[in-house]
C-alpha positions in Angstrom: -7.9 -14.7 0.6 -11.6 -14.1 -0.3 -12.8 -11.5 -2.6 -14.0 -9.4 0.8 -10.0 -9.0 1.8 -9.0 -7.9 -1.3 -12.1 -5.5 -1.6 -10.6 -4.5 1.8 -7.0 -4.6 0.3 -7.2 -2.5 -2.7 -9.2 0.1 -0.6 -6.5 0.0 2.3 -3.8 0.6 -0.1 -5.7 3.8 -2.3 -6.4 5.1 1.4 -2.4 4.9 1.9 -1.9 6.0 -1.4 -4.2 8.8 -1.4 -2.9 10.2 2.0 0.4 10.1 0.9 -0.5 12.5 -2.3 -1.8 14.8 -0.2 1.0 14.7 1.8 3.7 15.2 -0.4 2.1 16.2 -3.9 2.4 15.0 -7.2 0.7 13.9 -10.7 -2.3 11.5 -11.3 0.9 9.3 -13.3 2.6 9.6 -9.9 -0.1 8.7 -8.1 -1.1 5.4 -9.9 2.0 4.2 -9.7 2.4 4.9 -5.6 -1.1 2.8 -5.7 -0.1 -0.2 -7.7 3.6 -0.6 -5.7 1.6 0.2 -2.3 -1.3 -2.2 -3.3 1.3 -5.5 -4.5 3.2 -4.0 -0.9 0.5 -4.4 1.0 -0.8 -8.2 -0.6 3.3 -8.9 0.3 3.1 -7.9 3.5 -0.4 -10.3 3.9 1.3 -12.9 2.4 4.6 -12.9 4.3 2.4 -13.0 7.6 0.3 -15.3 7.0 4.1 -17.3 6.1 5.4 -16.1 9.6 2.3 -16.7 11.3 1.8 -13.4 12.5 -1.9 -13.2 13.6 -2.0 -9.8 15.0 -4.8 -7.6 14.0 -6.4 -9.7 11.5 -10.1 -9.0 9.5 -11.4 -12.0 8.6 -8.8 -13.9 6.1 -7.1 -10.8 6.1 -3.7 -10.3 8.0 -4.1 -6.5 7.9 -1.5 -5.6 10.5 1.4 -7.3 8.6 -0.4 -5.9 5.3 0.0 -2.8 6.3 3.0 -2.9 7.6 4.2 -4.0 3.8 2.1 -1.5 2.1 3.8 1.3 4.2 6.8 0.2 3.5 6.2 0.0 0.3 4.6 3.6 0.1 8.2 4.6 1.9 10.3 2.8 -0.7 8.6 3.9 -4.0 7.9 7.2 -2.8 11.8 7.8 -2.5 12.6 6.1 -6.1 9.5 7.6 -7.9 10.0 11.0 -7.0 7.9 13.0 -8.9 9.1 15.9 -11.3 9.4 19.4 -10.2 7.1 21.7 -12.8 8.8 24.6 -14.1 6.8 27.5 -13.8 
């Protein structure tokens, strides 16, 4: 992977990330750690494609529809164990 696809990576996965705050709400804590489980998600989901040889919707070196189908998953998964905390008030 060159440093383009993970320039393109990281910014992928805070677009995700960033989407799905706005979506459902939460802290800046909250939403670093969505950004960090969707970002390693989303390098996953590159990786495992590139091992599959899935070469659907690719950027450059980039596998990015694999990728994203990781990073969502990803999103999905942490979002439901990292729920974040209700503010009394």
């Amino acid at each position: 992977m060159t440093i383009h696809g993970l320039a393109l990576s990281v910014l992928a996965a805070l677009t995700l990330t960033s989407l799905a705050i706005l979506i459902r709400g939460g802290t800046m804590r909250y939403w670093a750690a969505l950004a960090l489980s969707t970002w390693v998600s989303f390098l996953a989901g590159h990786f495992f494609g590139e091992l599959a040889g899935w070469h659907f919707w690719r950027l450059g070196s980039l596998n990015f529809f694999p990728a994203l189908l990781g990073a969502v998953l990803g999103l999905l998964i942490s979002g439901t164990l990292l729920r974040p905390v209700p503010r009394e008030g």
